[in-house]
Every structure is written in C-alpha cells, then in structure tokens.
C-alpha positions, 0 to 999 in steps of 0.5 A, a space after each residue: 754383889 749378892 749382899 748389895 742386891 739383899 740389902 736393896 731389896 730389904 730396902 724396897 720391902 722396908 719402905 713398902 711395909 712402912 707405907 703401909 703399915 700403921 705405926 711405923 715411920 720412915 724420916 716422918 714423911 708419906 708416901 715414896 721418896 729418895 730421903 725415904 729410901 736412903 733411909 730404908 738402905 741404913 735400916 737394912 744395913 742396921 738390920 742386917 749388922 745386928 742380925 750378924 752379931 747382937 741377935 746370935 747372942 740374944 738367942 744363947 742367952 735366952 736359950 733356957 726361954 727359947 727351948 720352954 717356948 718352942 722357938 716362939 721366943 725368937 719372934 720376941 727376939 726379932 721384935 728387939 731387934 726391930 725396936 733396937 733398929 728403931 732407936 739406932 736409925 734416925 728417921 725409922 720409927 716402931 710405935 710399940 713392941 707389938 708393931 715391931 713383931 708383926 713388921 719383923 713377921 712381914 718383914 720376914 715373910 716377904 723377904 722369904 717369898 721374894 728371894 724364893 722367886 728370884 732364886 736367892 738363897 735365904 
C-alpha cells in the first residue's frame, strides 16, 4: 500500500512541477486533466523502475567522477534519469539537460517535504 501511495503522490508532484515549470510536458496539453495524470502515473512508474535498477549502476560506474566531485555528480546522474524517462514515456517531455536537473531537484525537494509531513519514510 505503501509504494501505490508514493508512486500517487509522485504522480500529483509530476503534474504540478509540469504545469508549472517551462520545458516540461505532460501529453502536450495545459493545465490538469485525466490524460494528464495517467500520464504522470507511467512517469512515476518509470521513474521509479530506473531508480530501482539503472541508476545504482550509473553511480558504480562513475564512481571515480562522483567521489572527485563530491557527490555533485549524482545531480548529473538524476538528470539522466529524468532525460531517459523522457524518451521512454510518450507524452512526457524535458526540453534540455539543464531542465531535467532542475526538475529532478524539485522533484526531489517536494517528495522530501511531502513525505516528511505525511510521516513516510523517504
């Protein structure tokens, strides 16, 4: 029940970052819809399967990067992950790398404070 309810609220937080955010689409149209948020479900869900299993292998592999760097690599990494969700997901579009990085950081920043006030554990 747990992961319906984050992948929901994910949901919620991709269509209101989307309609707000100048370079990112959900299915081409404005403002809130159901088309829109059946949608922002399959990003969640896509997100959240290359979170699972294509990211842990990004960060081995650019580990040398990600330690010189101090970490700031991995904002790089999230930013992949947001332009590989893009090309996977029909209807869900990021104009440029540097969109994709700051969604992926409001993304994240949001699903931080929702979850710390709903008392899920992040």
């Amino acid at each position: 029940m747990n992961l319906i309810v984050r992948i929901l609220v994910t949901a919620v937080l991709v269509m209101i970052i989307a309609h707000f955010m100048p370079g990112v689409a959900l299915k081409g149209t404005h403002g809130i819809s159901s088309e829109n948020f059946v949608t922002a479900i399959i990003v969640a869900v896509v997100l959240g399967l290359l979170n699972l299993f294509v990211k842990p292998l990004l960060v081995l592999l650019t580990l040398p990067v990600t330690v010189i760097t101090f970490g700031l690599f991995l904002l790089v990494i999230n930013a992949l992950i947001i332009m590989l969700c893009a090309n996977l997901v029909d209807g869900f579009a990021v104009s440029s790398f540097w969109t994709a990085l700051l969604f992926s950081l409001i993304l994240s920043i949001l699903q931080s404070v929702v979850f710390s006030l709903t008392g899920g554990d992040k």
